[in-house]
N, C-alpha and C positions, 0 to 999 in steps of 0.2 A: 698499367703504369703510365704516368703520361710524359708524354715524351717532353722534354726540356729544349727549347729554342734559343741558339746564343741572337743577341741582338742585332736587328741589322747593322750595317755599318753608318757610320755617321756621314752624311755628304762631307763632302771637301768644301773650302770658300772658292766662290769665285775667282780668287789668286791661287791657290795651291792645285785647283781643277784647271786652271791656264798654263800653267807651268808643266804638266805634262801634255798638252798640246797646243802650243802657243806658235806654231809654226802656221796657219791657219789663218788667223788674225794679220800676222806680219805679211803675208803672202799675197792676199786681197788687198791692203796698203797699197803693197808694190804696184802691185795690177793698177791699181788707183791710180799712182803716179803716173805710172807707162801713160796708161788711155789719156790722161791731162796732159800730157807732154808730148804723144801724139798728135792729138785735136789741135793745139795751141800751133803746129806748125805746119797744119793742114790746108787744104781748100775749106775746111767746116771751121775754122778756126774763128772766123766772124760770128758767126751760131754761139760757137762755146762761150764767147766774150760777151755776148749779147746777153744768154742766157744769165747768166752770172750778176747780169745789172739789171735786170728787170726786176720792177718793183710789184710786190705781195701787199699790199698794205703800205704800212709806213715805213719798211726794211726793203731793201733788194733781196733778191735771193740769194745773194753771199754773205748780206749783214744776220739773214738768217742762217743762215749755217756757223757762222762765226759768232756771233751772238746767242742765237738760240741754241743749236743742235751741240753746239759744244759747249754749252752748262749743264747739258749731260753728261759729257764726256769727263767734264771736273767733277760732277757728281761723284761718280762712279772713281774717281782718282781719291776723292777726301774719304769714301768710303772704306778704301782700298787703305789711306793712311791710317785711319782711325782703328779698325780692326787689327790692323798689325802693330801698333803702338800698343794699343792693350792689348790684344789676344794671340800676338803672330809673332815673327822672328824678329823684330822689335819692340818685344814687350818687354824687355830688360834692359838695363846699362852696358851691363857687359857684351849683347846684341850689337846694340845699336853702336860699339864706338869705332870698329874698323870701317861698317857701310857708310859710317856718319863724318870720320875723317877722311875717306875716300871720297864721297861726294860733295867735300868741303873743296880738296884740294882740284877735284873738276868740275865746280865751278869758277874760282878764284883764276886757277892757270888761263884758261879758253878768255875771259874776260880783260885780262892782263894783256895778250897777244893782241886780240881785236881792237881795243887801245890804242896798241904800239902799231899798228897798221892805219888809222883815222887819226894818230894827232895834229897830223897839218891838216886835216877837213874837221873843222868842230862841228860843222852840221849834221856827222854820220857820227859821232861820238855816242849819240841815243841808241845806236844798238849795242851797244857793248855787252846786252844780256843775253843776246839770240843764240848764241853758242855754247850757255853754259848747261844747256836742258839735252839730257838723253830718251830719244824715243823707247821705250819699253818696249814697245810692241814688234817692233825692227830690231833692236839687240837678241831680246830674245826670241825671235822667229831663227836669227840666223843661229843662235845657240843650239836650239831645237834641231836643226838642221844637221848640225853634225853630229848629233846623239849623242852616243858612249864615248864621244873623244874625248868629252870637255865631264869634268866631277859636278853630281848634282850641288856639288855645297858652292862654285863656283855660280851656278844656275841663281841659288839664294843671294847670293853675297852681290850679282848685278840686279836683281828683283830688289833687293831691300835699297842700295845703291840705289837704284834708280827712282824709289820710293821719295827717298830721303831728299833724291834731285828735284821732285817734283815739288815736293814741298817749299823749298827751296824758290822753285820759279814763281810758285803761286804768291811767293813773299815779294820777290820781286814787280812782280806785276802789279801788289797792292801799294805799295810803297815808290816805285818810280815811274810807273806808267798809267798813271790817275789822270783823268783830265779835270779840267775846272768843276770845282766840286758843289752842287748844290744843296747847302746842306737843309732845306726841308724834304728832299727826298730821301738824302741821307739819313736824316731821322726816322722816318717813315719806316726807312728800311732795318734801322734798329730795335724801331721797336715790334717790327716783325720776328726779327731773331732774337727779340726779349722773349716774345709768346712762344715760341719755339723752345727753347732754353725751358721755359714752365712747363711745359707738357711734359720734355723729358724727365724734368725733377719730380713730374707727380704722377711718372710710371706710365705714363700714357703709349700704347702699345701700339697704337692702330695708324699703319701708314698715311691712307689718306688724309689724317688729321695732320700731318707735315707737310705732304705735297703738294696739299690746298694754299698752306699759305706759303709754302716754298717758290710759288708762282708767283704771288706778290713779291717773294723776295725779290726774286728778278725782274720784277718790273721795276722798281722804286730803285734797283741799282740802275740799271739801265739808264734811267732817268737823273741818278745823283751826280754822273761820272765817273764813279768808282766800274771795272769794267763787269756788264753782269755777269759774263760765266763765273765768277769770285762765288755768284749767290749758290752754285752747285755746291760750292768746297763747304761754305759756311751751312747751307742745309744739311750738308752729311755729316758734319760732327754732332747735330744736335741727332741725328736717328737712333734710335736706343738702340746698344749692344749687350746683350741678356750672358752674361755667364753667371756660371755657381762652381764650385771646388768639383772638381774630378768631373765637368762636363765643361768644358770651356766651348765656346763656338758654336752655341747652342742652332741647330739648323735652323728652327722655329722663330730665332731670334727678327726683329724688324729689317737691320740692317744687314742680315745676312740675305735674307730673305728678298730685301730691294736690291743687295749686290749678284744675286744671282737673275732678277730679273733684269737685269738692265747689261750687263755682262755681253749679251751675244749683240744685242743691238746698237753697242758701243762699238765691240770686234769688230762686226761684219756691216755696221752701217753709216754709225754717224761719221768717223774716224775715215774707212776709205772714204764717205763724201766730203769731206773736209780735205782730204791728201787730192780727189778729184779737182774739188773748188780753186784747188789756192798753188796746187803745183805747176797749172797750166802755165809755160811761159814761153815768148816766142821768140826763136835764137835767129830769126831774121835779122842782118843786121851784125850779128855780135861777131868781134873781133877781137885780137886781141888783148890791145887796148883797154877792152869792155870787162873783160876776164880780169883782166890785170886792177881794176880797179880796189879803193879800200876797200869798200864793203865786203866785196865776195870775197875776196883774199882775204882781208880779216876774221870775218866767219868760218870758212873753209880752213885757214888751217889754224882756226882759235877751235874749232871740231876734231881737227885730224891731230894736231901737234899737242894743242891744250889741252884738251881730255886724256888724253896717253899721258902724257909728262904729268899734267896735276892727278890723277887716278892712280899710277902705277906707283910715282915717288911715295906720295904720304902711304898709301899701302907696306909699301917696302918702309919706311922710316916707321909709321904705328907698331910692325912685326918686328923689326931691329931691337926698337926701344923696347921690346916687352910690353906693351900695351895691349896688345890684340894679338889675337891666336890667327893664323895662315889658314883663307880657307881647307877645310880637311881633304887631305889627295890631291890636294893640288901643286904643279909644279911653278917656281913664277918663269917661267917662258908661258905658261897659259894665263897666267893671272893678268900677263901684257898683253897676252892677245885679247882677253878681256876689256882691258883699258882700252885699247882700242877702239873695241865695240862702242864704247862708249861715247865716241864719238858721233854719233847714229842719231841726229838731232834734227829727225823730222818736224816733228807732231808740233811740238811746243817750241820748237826754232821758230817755224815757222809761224806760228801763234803769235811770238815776240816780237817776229817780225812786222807784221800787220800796225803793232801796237806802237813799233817806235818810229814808224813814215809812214802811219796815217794815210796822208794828204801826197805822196810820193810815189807814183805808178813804177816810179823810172826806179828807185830804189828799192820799192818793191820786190819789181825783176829781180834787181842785182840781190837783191834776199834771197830770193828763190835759186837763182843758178850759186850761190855761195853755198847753202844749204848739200842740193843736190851736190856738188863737187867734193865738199866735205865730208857728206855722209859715204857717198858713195866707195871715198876713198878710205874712209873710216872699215867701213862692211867689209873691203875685198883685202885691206891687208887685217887687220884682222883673223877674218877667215884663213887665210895662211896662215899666218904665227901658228892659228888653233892645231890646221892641221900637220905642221909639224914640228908642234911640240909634244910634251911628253914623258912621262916617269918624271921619279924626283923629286921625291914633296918639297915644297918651300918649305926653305927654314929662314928665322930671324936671328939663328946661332952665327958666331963667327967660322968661317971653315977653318 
């Protein structure tokens, strides 16, 4: 008789295989950070700074990292959107409308604050966006962290939240932080992503046919003023995602298939050297005064105040009104510690930051320690709430 074999199991994506060990990722960040914040106020500190500006060709070695190594890192973000819009925990309406009304209201709050912080300096008015992006990989390392305290549907509901944020930034970025735009490169660059677009439409399967000219993408942006890492987000919508009925998530598929290649060396590589590159800052010098400043203060607590208040309210006002279901098991004393988390605005704070003082070392700084002071403060009350709250599902019922 022959013996009958149940099937192997099907891999996980890239996101649902992160989610049960995404403390890893977040962990190496940190370290990231430390050693940049180290160095930066060291005797090697001239080395680090040094490093950072020396030029490879026609980039320094930070324009390459911020240019190049992170339209990876977008790569791997649009891939991560596009799969979950069709195939993941936002492949429906009724999905997507509590993570999508939570990630509306923090962004809008954080932006609002840091605002009201810079309107007697209109010169810093251009970061008004740097606070409204949650690092994923820092929220949920610190979720990860305390395991079984916190409900895995909470776990989803800041994963898609923060999904939903990105996208969000990536909007941003294309829309207010464009520089002068050329548009025969800009052309150039569309009609790369026309040919890309046709391959998809006539089933064309085979990676390298994307990647090859996904490189031009990013040159011709590079070059348009649009900013290139955008070209990652725009290559990974056109990767083909293969489902059929009662097989969704096909492992075989392209783009699962490039999100799992690209996955570890995003985690563990480009990401810490980017939190390495750009966190380095040197607190020589800084005084009160310094601290006190719009920038950092605006950021900081448009991270620690704005994220909480615009995440937690519309959460609790979506579940009131009947709109959206509470994530499941969860009580809202965790749901705010959640929102909290949410304030955790490394990656892509900081990214923002780059993008709206350029030309400004000094501001820069005040980027970078607003950030840090933000997040920081973000992580450790957070972390509390999580850990003592508890029992009690949220309801959106009257008591």
């Amino acid at each position: 008789m022959t013996r009958q074999t149940s099937p192997a199991p099907r891999p996980l994506s890239a996101l649902r295989a992160f989610l049960s060990g995404e403390a890893s990722g977040g962990i190496v960040l940190m370290a990231a950070a430390v050693v940049a914040m180290v160095l930066a106020n060291s005797p090697a500190a001239s080395g680090y700074f040094a490093l950072l500006k020396l030029y490879l060709g026609p980039l320094s070695v930070l324009h390459w990292i911020n240019d190049g190594l992170m339209a990876l890192f977008f790569l791997l973000v649009g891939l991560e959107i596009k799969r979950e819009f069709v195939d993941g925990q936002l492949s429906t309406w009724p999905r997507r409308v509590l993570p999508g009304i939570a990630a509306a209201g923090g962004m809008i709050a954080p932006a609002v604050i840091y605002v009201l912080f810079n309107m007697a300096t209109p010169a810093t008015l251009r970061g008004w966006a740097i606070p409204t992006a949650t690092d994923i990989a820092f929220a949920l390392g610190v979720l990860a962290l305390l395991g079984s305290r916190v409900p895995v549907s909470l776990k989803i509901f800041l994963t898609a939240l923060a999904i939903i944020d990105d996208l969000g930034a990536i909007a941003i970025i294309a829309a207010f932080y464009t520089a002068d735009l050329s548009l025969a490169w800009l052309g150039a660059a569309i009609a790369v992503l026309a040919l890309l677009t046709a391959l998809n439409r006539a089933g064309v399967e085979r990676l390298p046919a994307y990647l090859l000219p996904g490189l031009f993408l990013w040159f011709f942006l590079l070059k348009s003023g649009v900013h290139a890492t955008l070209a990652g987000v725009a290559l990974a919508l056109t990767i083909p995602l293969r489902t059929s009925p009662g097989r969704p998530d096909d492992p075989h598929s392209p783009l699962h298939v490039l999100e799992h290649a690209l996955h570890p060396y995003v985690a563990y590589l480009i990401v810490p050297v980017f939190g390495f590159a750009n966190a380095g800052v040197s607190l020589a010098g800084l005084d009160l005064a310094a601290l006190l400043a719009p920038v950092p203060v605006g950021i900081a607590a448009g991270l620690f105040l704005g994220k909480q208040i615009g995440v937690f309210l519309t959460t609790w006002l979506a579940v009131r009104l009947g709109w959206a279901d509470c994530p499941e098991h969860a009580s809202w004393a965790q749901v705010y510690g959640v929102a909290m988390l949410c304030g955790i605005g490394f990656t892509m704070s900081l990214f923002i930051g780059l993008l709206a003082f350029p030309a400004s070392e000094a501001l820069q700084n005040e980027v970078k320690v607003g950030v840090l002071m933000g997040s920081l403060a973000s992580a450790l009350a957070g972390t509390l709430v999580l850990l003592m709250s508890g029992g009690g599902r949220a309801s959106g019922r009257p008591a």
